[in-house]
C-alpha positions as CSV (number, residue, x, y, z in Angstrom):
1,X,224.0,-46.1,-96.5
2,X,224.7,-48.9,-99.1
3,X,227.4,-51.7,-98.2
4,X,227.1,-53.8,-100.8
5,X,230.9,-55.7,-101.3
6,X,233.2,-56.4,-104.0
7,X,232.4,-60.0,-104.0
8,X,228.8,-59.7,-104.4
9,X,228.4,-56.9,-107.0
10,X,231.0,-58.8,-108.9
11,X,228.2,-62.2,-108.5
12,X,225.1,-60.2,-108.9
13,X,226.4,-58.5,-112.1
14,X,227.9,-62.0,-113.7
15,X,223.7,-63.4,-112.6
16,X,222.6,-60.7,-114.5
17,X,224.8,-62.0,-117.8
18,X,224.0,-65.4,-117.2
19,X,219.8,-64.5,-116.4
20,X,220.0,-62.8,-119.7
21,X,222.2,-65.3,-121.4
22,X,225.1,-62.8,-122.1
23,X,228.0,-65.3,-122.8
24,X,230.2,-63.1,-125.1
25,X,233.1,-60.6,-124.0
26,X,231.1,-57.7,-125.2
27,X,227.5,-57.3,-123.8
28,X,224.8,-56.0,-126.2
29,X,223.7,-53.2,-123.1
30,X,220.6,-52.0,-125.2
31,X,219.3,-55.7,-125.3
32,X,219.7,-55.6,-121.7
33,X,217.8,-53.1,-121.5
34,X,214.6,-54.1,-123.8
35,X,214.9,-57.4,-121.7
36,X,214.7,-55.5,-118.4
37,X,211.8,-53.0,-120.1
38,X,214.6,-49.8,-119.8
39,X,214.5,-47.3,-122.4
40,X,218.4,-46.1,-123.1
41,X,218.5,-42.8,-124.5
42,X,221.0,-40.1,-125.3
43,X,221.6,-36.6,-127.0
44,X,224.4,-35.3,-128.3
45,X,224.7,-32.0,-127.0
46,X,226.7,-30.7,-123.3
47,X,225.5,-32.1,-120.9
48,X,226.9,-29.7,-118.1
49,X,229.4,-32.6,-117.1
50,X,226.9,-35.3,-116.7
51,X,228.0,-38.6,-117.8
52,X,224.6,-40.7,-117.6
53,X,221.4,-40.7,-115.4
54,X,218.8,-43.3,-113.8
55,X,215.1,-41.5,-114.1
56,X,211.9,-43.0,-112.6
57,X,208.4,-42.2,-114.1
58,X,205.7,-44.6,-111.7
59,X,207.5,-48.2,-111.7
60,X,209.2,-47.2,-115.9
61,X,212.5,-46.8,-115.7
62,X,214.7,-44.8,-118.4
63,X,218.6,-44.6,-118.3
64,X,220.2,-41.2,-120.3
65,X,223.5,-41.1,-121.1
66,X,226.0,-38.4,-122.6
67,X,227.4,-39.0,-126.4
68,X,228.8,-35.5,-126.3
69,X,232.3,-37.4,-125.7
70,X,232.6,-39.2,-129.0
71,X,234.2,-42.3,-127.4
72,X,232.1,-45.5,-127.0
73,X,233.9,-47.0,-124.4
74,X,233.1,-44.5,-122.1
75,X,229.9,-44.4,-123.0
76,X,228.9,-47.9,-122.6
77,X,230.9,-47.9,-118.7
78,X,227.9,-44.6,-118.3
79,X,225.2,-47.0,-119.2
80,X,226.5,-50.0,-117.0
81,X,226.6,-47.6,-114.3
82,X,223.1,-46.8,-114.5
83,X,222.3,-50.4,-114.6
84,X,224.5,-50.7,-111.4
85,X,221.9,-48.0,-109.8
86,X,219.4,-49.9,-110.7
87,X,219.9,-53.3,-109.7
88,X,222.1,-53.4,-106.5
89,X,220.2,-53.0,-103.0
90,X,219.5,-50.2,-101.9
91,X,220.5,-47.8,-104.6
92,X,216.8,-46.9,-106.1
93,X,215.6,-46.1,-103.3
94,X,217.9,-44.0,-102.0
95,X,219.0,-41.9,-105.0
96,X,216.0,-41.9,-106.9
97,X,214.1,-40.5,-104.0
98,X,213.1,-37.1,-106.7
99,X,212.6,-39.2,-109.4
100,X,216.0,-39.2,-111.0
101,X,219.6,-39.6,-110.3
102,X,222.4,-37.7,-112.1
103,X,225.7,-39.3,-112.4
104,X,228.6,-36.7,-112.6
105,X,231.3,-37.0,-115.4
106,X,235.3,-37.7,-114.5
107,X,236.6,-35.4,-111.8
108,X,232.9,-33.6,-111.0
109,X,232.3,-37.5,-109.8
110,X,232.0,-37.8,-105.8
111,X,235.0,-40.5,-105.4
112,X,234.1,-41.2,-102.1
113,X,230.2,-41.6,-102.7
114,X,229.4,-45.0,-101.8
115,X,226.9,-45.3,-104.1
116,X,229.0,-44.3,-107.1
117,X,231.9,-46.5,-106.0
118,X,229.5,-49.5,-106.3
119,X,227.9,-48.8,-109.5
120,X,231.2,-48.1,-110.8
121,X,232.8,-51.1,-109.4
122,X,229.7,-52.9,-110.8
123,X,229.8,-51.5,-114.7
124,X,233.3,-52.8,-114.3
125,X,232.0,-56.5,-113.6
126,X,229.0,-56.2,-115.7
127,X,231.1,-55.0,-119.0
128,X,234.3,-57.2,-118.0
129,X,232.8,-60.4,-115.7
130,X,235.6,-61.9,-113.8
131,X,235.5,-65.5,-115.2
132,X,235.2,-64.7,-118.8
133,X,237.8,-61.5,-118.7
134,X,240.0,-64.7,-117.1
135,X,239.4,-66.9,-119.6
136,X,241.0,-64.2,-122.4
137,X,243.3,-62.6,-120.4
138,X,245.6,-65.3,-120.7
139,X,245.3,-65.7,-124.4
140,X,247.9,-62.8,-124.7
141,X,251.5,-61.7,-123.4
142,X,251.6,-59.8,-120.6
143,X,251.6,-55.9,-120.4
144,X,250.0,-53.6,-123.0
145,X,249.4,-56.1,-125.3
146,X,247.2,-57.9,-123.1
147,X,245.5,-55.1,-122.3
148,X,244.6,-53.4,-125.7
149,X,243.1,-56.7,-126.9
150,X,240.9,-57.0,-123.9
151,X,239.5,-53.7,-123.9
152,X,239.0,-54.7,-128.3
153,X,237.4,-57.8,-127.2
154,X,235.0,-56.4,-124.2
155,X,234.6,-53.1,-126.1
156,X,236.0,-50.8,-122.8
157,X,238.5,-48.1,-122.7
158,X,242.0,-48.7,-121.9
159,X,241.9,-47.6,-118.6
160,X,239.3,-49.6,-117.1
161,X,240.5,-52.4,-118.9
162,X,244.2,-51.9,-117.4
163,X,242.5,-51.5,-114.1
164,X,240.7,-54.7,-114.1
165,X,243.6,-56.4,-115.7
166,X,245.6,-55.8,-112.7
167,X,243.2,-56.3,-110.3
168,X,242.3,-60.0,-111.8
169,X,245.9,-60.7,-113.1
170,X,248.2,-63.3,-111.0
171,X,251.1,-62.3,-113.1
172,X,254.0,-59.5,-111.6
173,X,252.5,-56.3,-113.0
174,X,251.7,-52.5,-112.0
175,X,249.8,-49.8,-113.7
176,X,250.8,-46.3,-112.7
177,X,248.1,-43.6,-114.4
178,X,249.0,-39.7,-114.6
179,X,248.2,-36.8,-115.9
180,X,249.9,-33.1,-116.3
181,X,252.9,-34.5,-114.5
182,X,251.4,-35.9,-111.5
183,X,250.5,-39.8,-110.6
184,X,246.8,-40.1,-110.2
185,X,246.9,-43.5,-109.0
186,X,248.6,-46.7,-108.9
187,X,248.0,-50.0,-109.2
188,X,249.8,-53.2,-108.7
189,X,249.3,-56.9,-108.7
190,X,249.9,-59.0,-105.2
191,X,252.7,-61.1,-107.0
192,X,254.6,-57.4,-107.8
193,X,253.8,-56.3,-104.4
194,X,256.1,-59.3,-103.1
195,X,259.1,-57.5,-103.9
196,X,258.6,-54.2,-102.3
197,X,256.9,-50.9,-102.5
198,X,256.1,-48.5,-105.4
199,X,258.3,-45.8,-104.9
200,X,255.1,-43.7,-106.3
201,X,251.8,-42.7,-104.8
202,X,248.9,-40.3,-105.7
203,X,249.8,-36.5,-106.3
204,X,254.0,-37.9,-106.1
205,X,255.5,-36.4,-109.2
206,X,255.5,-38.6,-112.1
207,X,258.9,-39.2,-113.4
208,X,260.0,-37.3,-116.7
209,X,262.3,-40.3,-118.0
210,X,259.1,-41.6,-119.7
211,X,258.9,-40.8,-123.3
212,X,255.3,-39.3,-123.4
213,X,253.6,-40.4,-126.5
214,X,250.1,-40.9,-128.3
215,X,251.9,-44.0,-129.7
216,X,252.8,-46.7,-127.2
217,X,256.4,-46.8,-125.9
218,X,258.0,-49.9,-124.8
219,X,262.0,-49.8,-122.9
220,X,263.6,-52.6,-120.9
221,X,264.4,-51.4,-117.2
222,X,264.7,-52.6,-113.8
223,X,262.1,-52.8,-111.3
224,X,264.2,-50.6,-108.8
225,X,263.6,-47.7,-111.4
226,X,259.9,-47.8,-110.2
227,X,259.9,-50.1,-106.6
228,X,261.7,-50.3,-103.6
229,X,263.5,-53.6,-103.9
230,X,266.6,-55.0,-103.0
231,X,266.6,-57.4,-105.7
232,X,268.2,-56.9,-109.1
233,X,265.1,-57.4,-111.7
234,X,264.7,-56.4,-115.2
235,X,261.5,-55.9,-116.3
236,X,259.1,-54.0,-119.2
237,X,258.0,-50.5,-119.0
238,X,255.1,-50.0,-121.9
239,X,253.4,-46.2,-121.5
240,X,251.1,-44.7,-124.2
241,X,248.9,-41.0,-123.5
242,X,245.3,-41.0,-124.2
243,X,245.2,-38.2,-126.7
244,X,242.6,-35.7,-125.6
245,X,241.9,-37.1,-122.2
246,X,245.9,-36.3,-121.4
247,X,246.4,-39.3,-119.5
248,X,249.2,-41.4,-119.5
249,X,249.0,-45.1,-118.4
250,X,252.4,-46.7,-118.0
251,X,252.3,-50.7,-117.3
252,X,255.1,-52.5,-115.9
253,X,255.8,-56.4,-116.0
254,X,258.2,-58.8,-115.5
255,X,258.7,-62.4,-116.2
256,X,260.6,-63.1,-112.9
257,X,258.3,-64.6,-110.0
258,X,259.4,-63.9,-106.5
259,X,259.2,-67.5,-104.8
260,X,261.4,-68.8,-107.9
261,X,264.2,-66.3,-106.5
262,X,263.2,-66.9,-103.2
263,X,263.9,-70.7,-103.5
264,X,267.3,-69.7,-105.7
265,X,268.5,-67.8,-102.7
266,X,267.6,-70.3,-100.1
267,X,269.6,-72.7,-102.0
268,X,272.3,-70.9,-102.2
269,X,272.8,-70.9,-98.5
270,X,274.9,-73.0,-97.2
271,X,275.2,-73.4,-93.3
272,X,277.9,-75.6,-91.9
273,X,277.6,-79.1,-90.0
274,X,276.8,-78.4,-86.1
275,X,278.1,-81.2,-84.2
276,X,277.4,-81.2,-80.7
């Protein structure tokens, strides 16, 4: 069973870029492929809910991928999947042991399949590498702002590039996604998680105070509306739905920092003079 980690799919996809001299926010993933000698092919028609596949002929490699979904983003994350199957140890031969590998599209995908998790996790570092996704993140204003012009400049969908934003992002932020009224996960920064729990988890009914639009909706709020805090914070709630994928991804940032009221409220105590 592969047990590759975080840290080094996240190095061994960010060799990759620099082997290949990939320096730009959007990789070219076809020119990766003529450099590597992998034919990328697709068709257009269903695909029976397969999103991409990895198929070995001899030592020639071929990746397929789906364009039935008209959306590039989520084509591109197929093909950097594919790539994850090929390169990371241990994944050709152990998937491709009949000569090809299908990989299964949203919900049909085995979540807990180690081998999917890592090529995922690794079309996530390969399309948006840690040090250059970094490097722009901070160009913008926190929130959905950020996020939109990330996944413009990396060419990724919104929520992979809200995922990754979070996950890299040192400011106080949470990304709750959900769909048909439920929470389908949640995601928060460690400098948000100082001030409590989410008051949300996976399958918890997603709150219906949230104006649900195609266009994105912004509101001031507190973080008690969405966190289990004693403190008294306001902070931004930004949610927008993904059209035809019926998604909703709701962000939620704030400008306060925790030690800054931390070190408010330690000065504020005031202990009397002991004298002995």
């Amino acid at each position: 069973m592969s047990n590759n980690s975080k840290q080094f799919i996240e190095k061994e996809a960010f060799q990759i870029r620099q082997a290949y001299d990939f320096t730009n926010p959007e990789i070219d993933l076809f020119k990766l492929g003529q450099e590597i000698g992998i034919d990328i092919q697709t068709q257009s028609q269903q695909s029976h809910g397969i999103s991409g596949a990895l198929i070995r002929s001899g030592n020639d490699f071929m990746i397929y991928y789906s364009s039935s979904v008209n959306n590039i983003p989520y084509q591109r994350f197929s093909i950097a999947h594919e790539f994850g199957h090929y390169f990371l140890p241990e994944h050709p031969e152990n998937i491709l042991k009949n000569g090809a590998h299908f990989s299964s599209a949203g919900a049909k995908r085995n979540a807990k399949d180690p081998y999917e998790k890592e090529a995922d996790y690794f079309s996530t570092c390969l399309l948006m590498p840690k040090s250059i996704f970094e490097n722009e993140m901070y160009k913008f204003n926190d929130g959905m702002e950020a996020i939109k012009a990330l996944a413009n400049l990396f060419n990724t969908s919104l929520t992979a590039t809200a995922i990754r934003y979070i996950e890299l992002s040192d400011s106080p932020a949470m990304l709750i996604i959900s769909s048909n009224g439920l929470v389908d996960a949640v995601f928060s920064t460690r400098e948000l998680r100082k001030f409590g729990d989410c008051r949300y988890t996976k399958n918890s009914t997603f709150p219906q105070k949230n104006i649900i639009s195609t266009e994105l909706s912004k509101k001031e709020i507190y973080l008690s509306d969405w966190f289990n805090t004693n403190y008294n914070i306001k902070a931004l709630e930004e949610s927008i739905t993904l059209g035809s994928y019926e998604k909703t991804l709701t962000v939620i940032t704030t400008s306060t920092i925790y030690d800054e009221i931390e070190e408010e409220t330690n000065d504020e105590i005031w202990e009397p003079p002991s004298f002995k």
